[in-house]
N, C-alpha and C positions, 0 to 999 in steps of 0.2 A: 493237741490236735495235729502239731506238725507232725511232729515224731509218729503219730497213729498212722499216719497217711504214709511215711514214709516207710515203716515197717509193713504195711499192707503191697504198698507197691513192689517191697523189695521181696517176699512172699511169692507174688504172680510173676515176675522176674524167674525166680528159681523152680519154681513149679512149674511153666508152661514154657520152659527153656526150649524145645524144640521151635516150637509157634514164636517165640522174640527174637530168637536167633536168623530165622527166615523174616520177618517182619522187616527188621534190623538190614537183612541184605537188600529187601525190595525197594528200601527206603533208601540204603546205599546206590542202588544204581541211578535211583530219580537225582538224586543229589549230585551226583558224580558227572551228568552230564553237563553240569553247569561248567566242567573246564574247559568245552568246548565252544565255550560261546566266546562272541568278540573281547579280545583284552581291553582292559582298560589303558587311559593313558597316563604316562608318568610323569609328574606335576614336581618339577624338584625345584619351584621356585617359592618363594613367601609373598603373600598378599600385600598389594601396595598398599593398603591402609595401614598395615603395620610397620611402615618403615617409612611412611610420609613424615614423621616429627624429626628424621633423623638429619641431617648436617648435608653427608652424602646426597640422599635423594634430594634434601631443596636447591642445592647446586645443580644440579641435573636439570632442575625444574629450571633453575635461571640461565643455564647455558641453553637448554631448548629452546625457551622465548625467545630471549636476546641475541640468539645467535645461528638459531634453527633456519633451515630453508625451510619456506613454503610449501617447495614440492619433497619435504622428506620422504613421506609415507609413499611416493613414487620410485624411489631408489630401487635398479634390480635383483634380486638376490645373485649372488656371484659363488661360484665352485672352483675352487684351485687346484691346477696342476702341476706335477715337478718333473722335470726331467733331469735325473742326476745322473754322474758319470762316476764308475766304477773307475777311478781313478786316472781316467781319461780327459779330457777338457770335453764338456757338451756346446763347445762355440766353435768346433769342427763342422763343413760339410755335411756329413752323414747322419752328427746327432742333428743338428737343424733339422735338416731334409725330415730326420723321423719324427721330429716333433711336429712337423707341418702334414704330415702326413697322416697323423694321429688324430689334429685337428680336422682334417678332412674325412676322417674313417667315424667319429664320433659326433662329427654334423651332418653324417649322412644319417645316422640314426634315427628312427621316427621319434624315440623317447627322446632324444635332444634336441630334433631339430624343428618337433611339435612347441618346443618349451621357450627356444633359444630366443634370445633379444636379436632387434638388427645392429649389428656389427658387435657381434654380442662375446666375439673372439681376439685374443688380447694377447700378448708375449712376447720377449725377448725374440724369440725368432720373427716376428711379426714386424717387429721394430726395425730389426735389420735389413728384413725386404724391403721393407716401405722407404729406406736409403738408402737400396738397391734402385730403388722404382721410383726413385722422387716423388711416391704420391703413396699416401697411404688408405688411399679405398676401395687398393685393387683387390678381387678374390683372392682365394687360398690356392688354387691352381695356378694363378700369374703369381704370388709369393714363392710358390713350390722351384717353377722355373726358372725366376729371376736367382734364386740360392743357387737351383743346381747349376746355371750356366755362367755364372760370375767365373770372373779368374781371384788367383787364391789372394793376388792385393788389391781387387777390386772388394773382396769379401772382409778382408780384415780393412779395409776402410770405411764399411759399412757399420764393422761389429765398431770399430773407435769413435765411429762418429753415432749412433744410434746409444750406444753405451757407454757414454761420456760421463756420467754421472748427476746428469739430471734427475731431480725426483720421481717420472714416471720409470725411467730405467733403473733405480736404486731401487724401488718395490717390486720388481722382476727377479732382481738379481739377489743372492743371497752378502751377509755382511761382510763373508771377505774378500767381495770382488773388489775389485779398484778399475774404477770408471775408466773406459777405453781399453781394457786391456783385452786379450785374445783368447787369453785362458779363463776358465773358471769351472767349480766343481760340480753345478746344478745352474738354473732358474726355472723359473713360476711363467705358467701359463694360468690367463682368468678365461670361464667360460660365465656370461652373462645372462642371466634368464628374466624374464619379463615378471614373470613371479613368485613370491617368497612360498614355502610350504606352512610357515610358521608365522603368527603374527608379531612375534616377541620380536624387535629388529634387532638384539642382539643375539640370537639365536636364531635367525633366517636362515634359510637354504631353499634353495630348489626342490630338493624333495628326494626320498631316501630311492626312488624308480632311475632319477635322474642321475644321482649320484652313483649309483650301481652299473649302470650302462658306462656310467665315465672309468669306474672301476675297473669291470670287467674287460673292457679296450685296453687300460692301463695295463694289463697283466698280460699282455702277447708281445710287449716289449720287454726285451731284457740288454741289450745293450746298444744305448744306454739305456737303464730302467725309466719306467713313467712311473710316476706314483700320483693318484687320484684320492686326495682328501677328501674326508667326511667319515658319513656313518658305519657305509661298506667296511671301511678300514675297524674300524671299532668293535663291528661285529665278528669281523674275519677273528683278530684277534683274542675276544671272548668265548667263541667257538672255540679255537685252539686252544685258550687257556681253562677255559673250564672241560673238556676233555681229558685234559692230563690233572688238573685236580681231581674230577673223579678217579683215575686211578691211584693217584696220590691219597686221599682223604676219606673216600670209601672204607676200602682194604682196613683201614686202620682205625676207621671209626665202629665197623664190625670186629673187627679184631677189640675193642677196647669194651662196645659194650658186651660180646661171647664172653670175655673172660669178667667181667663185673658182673654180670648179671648171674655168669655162671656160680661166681662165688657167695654173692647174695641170695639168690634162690636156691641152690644145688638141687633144681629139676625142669629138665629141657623142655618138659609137658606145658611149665609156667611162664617160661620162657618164651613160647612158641606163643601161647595167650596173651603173653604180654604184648607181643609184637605186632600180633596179628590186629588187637585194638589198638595201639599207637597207628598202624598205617591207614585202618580204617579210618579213625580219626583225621588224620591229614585228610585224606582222599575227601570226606565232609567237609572239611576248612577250605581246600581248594575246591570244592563245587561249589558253596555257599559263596565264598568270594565270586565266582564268575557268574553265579547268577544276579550278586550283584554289582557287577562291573567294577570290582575292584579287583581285578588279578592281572597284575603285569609283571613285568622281570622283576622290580625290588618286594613287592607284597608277598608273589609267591615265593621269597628266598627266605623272607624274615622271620614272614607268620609263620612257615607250618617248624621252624626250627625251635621258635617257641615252645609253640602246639605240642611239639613233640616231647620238649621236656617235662612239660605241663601233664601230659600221657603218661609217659614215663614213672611220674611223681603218683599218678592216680593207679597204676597198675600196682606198684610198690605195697600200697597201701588196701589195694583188697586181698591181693594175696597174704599180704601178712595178718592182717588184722582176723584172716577167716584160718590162720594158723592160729593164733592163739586165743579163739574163741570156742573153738571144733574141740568139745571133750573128748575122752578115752570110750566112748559107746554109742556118741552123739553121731546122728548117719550125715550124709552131707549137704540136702539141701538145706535142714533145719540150723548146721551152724552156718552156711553160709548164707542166709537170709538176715539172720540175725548180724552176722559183720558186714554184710552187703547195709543194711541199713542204720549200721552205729556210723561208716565211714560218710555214706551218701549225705547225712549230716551236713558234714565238713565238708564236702564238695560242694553241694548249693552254696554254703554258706562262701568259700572258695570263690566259685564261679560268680557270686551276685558284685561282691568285692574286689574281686579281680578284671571285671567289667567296670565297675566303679571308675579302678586305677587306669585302665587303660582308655577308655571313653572318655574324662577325662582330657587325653588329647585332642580333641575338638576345639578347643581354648587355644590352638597351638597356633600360630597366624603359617604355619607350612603346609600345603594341602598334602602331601604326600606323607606326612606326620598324621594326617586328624582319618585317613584313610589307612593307614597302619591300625590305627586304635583301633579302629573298627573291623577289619581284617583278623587281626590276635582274638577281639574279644568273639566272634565267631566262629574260632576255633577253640577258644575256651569252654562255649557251649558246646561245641559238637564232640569234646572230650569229655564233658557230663554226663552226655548220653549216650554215649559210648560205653562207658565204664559203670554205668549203673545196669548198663540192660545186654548188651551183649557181652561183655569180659565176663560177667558172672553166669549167665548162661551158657558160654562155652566153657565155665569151671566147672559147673554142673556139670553136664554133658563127659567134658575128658576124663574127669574123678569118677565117676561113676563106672564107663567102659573101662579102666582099668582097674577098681576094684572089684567088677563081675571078674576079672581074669585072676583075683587076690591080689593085687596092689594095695599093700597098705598106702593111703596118700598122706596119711598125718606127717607133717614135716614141723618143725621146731622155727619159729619164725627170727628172724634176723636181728639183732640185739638181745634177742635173750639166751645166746650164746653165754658161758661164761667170762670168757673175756672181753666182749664187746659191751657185755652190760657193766662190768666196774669202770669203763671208759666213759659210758654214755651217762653212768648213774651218778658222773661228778657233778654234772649241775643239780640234780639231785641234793646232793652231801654240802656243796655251795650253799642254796640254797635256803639250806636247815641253816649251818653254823656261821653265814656273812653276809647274809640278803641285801643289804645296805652297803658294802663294800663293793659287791658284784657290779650292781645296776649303779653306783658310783662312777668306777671304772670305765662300763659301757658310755655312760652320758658324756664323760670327758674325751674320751676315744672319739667318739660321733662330732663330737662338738668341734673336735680339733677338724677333722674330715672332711666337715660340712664349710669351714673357714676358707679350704683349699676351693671348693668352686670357684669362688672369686677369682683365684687364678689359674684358673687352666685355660689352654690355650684355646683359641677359638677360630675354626675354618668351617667354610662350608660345607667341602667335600676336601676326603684325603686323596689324594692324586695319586694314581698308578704309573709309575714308571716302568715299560715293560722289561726294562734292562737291570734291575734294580730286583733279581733272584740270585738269595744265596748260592755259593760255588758247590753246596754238597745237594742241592735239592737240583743240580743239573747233572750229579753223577750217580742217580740213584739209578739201578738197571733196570730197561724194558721199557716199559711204557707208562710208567713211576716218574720219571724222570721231567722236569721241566724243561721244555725245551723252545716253546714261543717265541721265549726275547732272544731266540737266533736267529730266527727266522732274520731275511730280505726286507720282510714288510716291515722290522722293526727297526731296522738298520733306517731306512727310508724316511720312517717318521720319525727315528730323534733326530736325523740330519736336519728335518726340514724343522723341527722344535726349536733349534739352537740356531739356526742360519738364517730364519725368515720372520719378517713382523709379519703378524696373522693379519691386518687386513691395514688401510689408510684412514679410518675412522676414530675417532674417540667414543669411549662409552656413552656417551649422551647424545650421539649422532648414531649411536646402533652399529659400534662397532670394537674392537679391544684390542685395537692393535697398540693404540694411544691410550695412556694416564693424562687427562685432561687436570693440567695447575690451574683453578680459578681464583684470579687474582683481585681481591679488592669485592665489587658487589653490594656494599653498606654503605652507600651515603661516599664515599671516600674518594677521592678525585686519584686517579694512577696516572694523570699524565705529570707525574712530578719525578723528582730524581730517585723519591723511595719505591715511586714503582716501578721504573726501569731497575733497580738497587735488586728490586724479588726477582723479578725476571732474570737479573745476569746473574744471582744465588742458583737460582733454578739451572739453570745452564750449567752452572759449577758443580751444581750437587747431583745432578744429572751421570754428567762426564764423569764422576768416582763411584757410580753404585752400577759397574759392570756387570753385577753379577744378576739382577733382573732389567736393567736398561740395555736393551739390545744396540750395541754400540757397531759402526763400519769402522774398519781399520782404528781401533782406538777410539772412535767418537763416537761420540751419541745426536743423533739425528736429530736433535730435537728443536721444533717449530714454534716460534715467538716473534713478537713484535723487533726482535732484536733482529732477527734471521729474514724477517719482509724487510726492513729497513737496509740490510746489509743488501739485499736482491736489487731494489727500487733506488739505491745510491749508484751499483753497478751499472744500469740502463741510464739514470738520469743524473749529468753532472751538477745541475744545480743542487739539487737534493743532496748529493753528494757533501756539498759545500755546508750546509746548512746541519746538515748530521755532525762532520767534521769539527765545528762552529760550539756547536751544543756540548763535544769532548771534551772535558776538559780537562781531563784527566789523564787519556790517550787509552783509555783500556777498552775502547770499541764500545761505548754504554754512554749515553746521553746523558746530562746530569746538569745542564741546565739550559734554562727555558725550555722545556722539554712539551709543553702545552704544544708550543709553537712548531717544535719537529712535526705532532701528532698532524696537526693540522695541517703542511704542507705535505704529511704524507698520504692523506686522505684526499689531499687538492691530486697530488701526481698519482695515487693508484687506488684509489677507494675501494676496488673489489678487494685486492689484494688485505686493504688496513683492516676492511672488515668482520673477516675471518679471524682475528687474535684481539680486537680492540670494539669496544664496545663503547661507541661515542652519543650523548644524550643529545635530545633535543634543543638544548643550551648549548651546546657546543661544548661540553666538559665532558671527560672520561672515566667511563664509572668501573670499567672492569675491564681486563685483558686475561687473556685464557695465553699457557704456556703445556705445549704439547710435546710429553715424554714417552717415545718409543716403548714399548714392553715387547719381553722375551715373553717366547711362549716355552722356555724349559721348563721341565717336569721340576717340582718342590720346590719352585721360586715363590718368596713369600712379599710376591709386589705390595699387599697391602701394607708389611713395615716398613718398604723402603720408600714409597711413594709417598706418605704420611710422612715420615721421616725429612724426604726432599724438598716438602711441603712446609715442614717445621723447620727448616734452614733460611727459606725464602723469608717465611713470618719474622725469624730472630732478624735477619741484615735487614726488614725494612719497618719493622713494625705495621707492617698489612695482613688483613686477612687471608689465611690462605687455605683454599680446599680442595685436596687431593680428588678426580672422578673418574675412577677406572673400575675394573672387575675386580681387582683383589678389592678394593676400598668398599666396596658394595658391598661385596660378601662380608666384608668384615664389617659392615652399620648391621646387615641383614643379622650374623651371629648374634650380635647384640641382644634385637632385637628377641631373637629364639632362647637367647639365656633369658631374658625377661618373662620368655612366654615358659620357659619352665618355670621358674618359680609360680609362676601364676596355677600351671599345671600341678606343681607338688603339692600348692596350697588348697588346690581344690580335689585334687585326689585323697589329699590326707581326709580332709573335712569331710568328705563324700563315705570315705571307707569306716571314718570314726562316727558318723554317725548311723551307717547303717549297722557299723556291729554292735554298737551302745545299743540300738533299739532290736535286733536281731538276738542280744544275749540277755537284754530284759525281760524279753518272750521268753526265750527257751531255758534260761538259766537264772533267771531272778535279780541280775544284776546289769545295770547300768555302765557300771565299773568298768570290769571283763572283759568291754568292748574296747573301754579307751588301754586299758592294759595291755590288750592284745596287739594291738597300735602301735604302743613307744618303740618296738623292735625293729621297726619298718624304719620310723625315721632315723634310727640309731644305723641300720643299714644304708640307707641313703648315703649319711654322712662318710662311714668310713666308705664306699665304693668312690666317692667323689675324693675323698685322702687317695683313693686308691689308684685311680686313674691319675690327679698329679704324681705321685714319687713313680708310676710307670710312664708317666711323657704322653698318657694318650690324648688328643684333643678333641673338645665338646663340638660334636659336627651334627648337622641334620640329624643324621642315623643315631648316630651314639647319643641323642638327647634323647630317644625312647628309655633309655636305663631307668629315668625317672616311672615312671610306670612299668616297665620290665622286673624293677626293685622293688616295686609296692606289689605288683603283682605275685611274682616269686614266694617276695617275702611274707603278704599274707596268708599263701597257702602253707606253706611251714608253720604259722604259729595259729594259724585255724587250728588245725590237726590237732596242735600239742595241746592248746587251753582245751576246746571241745573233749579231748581225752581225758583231761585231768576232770572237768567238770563231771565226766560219766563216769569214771571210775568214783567220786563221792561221792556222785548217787547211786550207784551199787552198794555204798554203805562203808566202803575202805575211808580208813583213817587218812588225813593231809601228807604224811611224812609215803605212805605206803602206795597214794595215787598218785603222786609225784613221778615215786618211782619208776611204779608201772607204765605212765606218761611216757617218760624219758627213753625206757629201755624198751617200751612197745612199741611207741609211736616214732620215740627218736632212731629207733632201727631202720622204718622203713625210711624216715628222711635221711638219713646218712646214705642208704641205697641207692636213693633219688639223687641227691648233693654229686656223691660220686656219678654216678654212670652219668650223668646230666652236664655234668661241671668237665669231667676228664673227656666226651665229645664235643663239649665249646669249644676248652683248650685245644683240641685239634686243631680249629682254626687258625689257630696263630700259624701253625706249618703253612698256609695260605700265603702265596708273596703279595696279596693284594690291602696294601693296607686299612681299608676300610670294612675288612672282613677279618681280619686281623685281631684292629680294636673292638669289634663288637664281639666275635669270641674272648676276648679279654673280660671284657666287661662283663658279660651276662654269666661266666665261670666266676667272676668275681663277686658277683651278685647272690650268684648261688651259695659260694662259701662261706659268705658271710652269713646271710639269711639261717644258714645252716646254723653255724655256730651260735649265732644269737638267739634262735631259742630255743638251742638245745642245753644251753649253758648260762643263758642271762634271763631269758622268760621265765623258768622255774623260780627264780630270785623275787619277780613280779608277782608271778602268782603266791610264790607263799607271805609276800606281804599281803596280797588280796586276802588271803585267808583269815591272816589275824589280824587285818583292818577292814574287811571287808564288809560290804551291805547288803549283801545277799543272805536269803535262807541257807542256798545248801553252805558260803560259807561262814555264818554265823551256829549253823549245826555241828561243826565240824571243829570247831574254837576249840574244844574242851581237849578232842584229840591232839590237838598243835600242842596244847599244853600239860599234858601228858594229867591232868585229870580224868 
């Protein structure tokens, strides 16, 4: 009944090819409007339900309680500015004056000055006025005056004394200034707004109108330059850089598929049809997402590159299969109805299965994961119906008009070349003489593969460094050539990446400037010598992990109970005394009666103790928090070193201790998303094996078939996962789709090849002869697909962006495997199905295997 239906449909297809072909556009243009609707928004975080069991998050939870203001949720969102000098000092006259004046040109602004907090304006130069002016609540007009009319040691008295090296002057200034001094190469202005755009407090801002206004002011200075952080910046940049990848990456990804496709099909007419439904196809996938609101920058990158392989793989496959169906007399829609619906087959079957794999991601706890699934597999559909109703109606159609002109169109379809077919016919020859060897081999190979997840590395997002492009992808000529990370703007932000803490907050205060040490928290009293013992490790371990602890001149800023003790000794000499008292050691660290410190320092500054010491009700001390500065450099891997700073503290005191920063998050969250993949493999396997167990029960008589068709996917799974450890790639948000990208892939590859084998038996050919024809029919067109599919991933890798990078890695590697698996290891499966098999057609076919 299936197959009737699907041979009748494929029939009206070809016969009323003018009428589906216009159908087909009308229904393209309703579709296609949907890319004009509102984008969606992009959700690149993970459900707090899924990462509530983890270590991370319940620390967060207990430093919010225990430690949280009351009016957190009132905090204003803040926007930073830089003023750096082109090797100039910016604590000159003139850079002042133009920072004050920048501030006064961007509070004039409706967008800023509708938004702005009161006294919502903050800086280095701000500071200096205000010790110019003895008073700091004067406008920015009387700041403006008091700078320009100073004399030049009225002014450097200002900057020594404003910039002494107090902590609000230390988060102005960048880490190599040295407090009081006259010179320096930048500092940071804050502009304060009343409200956040974002409800995430670690991800707040003002808002991308707001920021843009701060931007585009920023850019009429040049010396010294202003540079205006946030989003503007980000986009500026991806503008730029994907501008010059298309002329990079295009050019060569046309170039790659003219000459594959040229040599797989040798006919431009096939060519041109194959193209023409691949784009239509996208153009459906991205309507279909915007109607339903799922199309935004990473959706529309991911999905239609799929889509397009996924196209690509299905054009392959009509045109060949209607090559070697099309007899020596046979006219052309009669054979291409017939291979229109021997392939269509495999497509549903494709299409139901590959929606399986990829939906599937719903299970994922990432919304921007379970919204991909959905995205791909919508484009899966709209390649089904593509390729069954319009590519073959435009086959019709162009065959036709060139053989009213005498074109013969019979062409010879691609592996039944002669030397492509003794290549492809190896699994074939396999398959006869070592069945058991073969799929041996595979299982151990996978096996090893799949061992390797366990350890691959794990980050959220791979980080782009815009400085971080090879030397020859910047001397390529024209407009080839990468040239972004020369730019001004890029210079700007790594200064400010490497010289500035991002903000005065700890992560669980809605901020990342700080890796929050949580010390203790279980029952465990810290006012003793072992927990003063973590806190002065932490300090120690701190000062030697320079390379993500953003350190001033050598030191690491970092904020403890040790550091308020040391402040509240300086003001009060008894305290002093009693600190002193507690040393006994003499290495600045309390170490006994140390209860007794806690408690006279809460009697002399209790706001102060509060903030890092966490005193019960009983007067015992349950926790102290120790806060370690973070760099915000490109490819710093805070999460091992703050863990790490954390596991130093633990060993010298034997106390709990738990790292809470951004790297540390992201890396519970990874966790977390390896968990939810396997959760995902296991239900995409399950999902796919049972739909083709009961899909090849119907249509083929065996139960088997379906699970056979299967083992190849997860045998691909494992080695892509061997694959990606021995290339260094790591398991991130993005590069977790592989898992269904590989199931996906891979069971349209071995759809094909079994569905083939099964119809060539029931045409009546022997085990050993439909094999073949499998291999070097069906394997022709996958090899097409493999290549032209797998050598435009690999392009990617020419991409300096490494998260586009590993995903063309990965889905070329997905490809090749799939490829090779069964076209080389499935026939192995199949001919043991044969001669163990439960089926009619192959217990009909027994006698043939054994040459009876």
């Amino acid at each position: 009944m299936f197959q009737d239906a699907i041979e009748r449909f494929a029939r009206v297809v070809t016969t009323h090819n003018r009428l589906v072909i216009l159908a087909v556009l009308v229904l393209t243009a309703g579709v296609a409007f949907g890319i004009v609707q509102d984008q969606g928004e992009i959700d690149q975080g993970i459900d707090e339900d899924a990462i509530g069991e983890t270590d991370v998050y319940a620390a967060t939870e207990y430093i919010d309680e225990r430690y949280g203001d009351d009016e957190d949720g009132d905090d204003p969102a803040l926007a930073d500015v830089y003023v750096i000098g082109d090797g100039e000092s910016v604590l000159e006259r003139e850079a002042l004056l133009s920072a004050i004046e920048y501030q006064r040109t961007v509070t004039a602004d409706e967008t800023v000055a509708d938004a702005l907090a009161e006294d919502g304006v903050n800086g280095a130069p701000n500071l200096i006025a205000a010790a110019l002016l003895d008073d700091a609540s004067t406008d920015l007009d009387a700041q403006y005056e008091a700078i320009e009319s100073a004399s030049d040691a009225e002014l450097e008295e200002a900057i020594a004394t404003a910039l002494d090296g107090g902590e609000e002057a230390a988060f102005f200034m960048p880490a190599t200034y040295e407090g009081g001094a006259t010179h320096a190469d930048g500092f940071r202005m804050t502009f304060a707004f009343a409200d956040a755009a974002d409800d995430d407090p670690a991800t707040a801002g003002p808002g991308f109108e707001i920021e843009q206004a701060l931007f585009d002011h920023a850019a009429e200075y040049d010396s010294p330059a202003i540079y205006a952080e946030g989003q503007p910046v980000w986009a500026e940049l991806n503008q730029q850089l994907l501008t010059e990848l298309a002329w990079l990456i295009v050019p060569a990804v046309l170039a790659l598929l003219l000459v594959i496709l040229g040599f797989a099909y040798r006919d431009l007419t096939d060519v041109l049809i194959g193209f023409t439904g691949t784009v239509v196809a996208l153009v459906w996938t991205a309507g279909l997402m915007g109607w339903m609101g799922l199309l935004n920058q990473t959706t529309a990158l991911i999905a239609p590159i799929l889509v397009a392989a996924l196209s690509i793989d299905f054009g392959f496959h009509v045109f060949m299969r209607y090559r070697e169906r099309r007899g020596p007399a046979e006219a052309i829609r009669s054979a291409l109805s017939r291979s229109t619906a021997a392939v269509s087959v495999a497509f549903v079957l494709v299409t139901v299965t590959a929606a399986i794999g990829f939906l599937s991601n719903q299970f994922s706890p990432v919304p921007l994961i379970r919204d991909l699934g959905v995205a791909i597999t919508l484009g899966v559909i709209a390649a089904l119906v593509i390729f069954t109703t319009l590519v073959p109606a435009l086959k019709v159609s162009a065959d036709g008009l060139w053989e009213r002109f005498g074109f013969d169109r019979r062409k010879t379809a691609l592996g039944k070349g002669r030397h492509l077919s003794r290549v492809l016919g190896v699994g074939a020859t396999l398959a006869q003489k070592a069945p058991v060897a073969v799929v041996a081999v595979a299982l151990i190979a996978g096996l090893a593969g799949g061992v390797a997840f366990a350890e691959l590395d794990r980050e959220a997002w791979q980080e782009f460094d815009p400085e971080d492009v090879p030397d020859w992808q910047t001397q390529l000529p024209g407009p080839m050539a990468i040239e972004s990370h020369e730019s001004d703007l890029v210079d700007q932000l790594s200064y400010v990446q490497a010289n500035f803490q991002t903000d005065q907050a700890g992560f669980a205060e809605g901020g990342s400037g700080y890796t929050t040490m949580l010390v203790g928290g279980d029952g465990v009293d810290i006012g003793s010598a072992e927990g003063m013992a973590a806190v002065a490790a932490g300090h120690e371990a701190a000062g030697a992990a320079d390379d993500v602890v953003l350190t001033r001149n050598g030191e690491a800023d970092v904020v403890s109970v040790l550091t308020v003790m040391e402040a509240v000794a300086a003001e009060d000499e008894a305290f002093a005394e009693t600190l002193e008292a507690a040393d006994t050691t003499g290495d600045d660290v309390p170490d006994e009666d140390v209860a007794a410190v806690l408690d006279e320092l809460f009697e002399v500054a209790p706001e102060e103790a509060s903030v890092v010491v966490e005193r019960t009700d009983e007067g015992t001390y349950a926790s102290t928090l120790v806060q370690v500065p973070a760099s915000q450099a490109f490819g710093s891997d805070r999460a091992a070193v703050m863990n790490g700073i954390a596991d130093e503290m633990e060993a010298d005191s034997g106390l709990s201790v738990t790292a809470v920063g951004v790297g540390t998050f992201n890396e519970a969250e990874m966790g977390e998303i390896a968990s939810g993949i396997v959760w995902t493999l296991l239900i995409a396997m399950a999902g796919v094996l049972g739909a083709l167990a009961l899909v090849y029960r119907f249509v083929h008589g065996s139960l088997a078939l379906g699970a056979i068709t299967v083992v190849p996917i997860a045998l691909a799974l494992g080695l892509v996962f061997g694959g990606m450890y021995l290339a260094g790639q790591p398991l991130t948000m993005v590069t977790a789709l592989l898992v269904s990208i590989t199931i996906g892939l891979g069971i349209d590859y071995n759809i094909h090849l079994s569905d083939r084998f099964c119809q060539e038996l029931e045409r009546g050919l022997d085990a050993a002869t439909a094999l073949r024809e499998a291999v070097t029919g069906t394997g022709g067109a996958l090899l097409g697909s493999a290549v032209t599919s797998g050598g435009a991933f690999s392009l990617l890798i020419l991409v300096p962006e490494p998260q586009m990078t590993s995903f063309g890695l990965i889905v070329a590697l997905a490809l090749g495997v799939s490829f090779l698996l069964s076209v080389f290891v499935l026939p192995s499966l199949l001919w043991l199905w044969v001669e163990y098999g439960d089926s009619d057609v192959a217990t009909s076919r027994t006698d043939a295997v054994s040459g009876e």
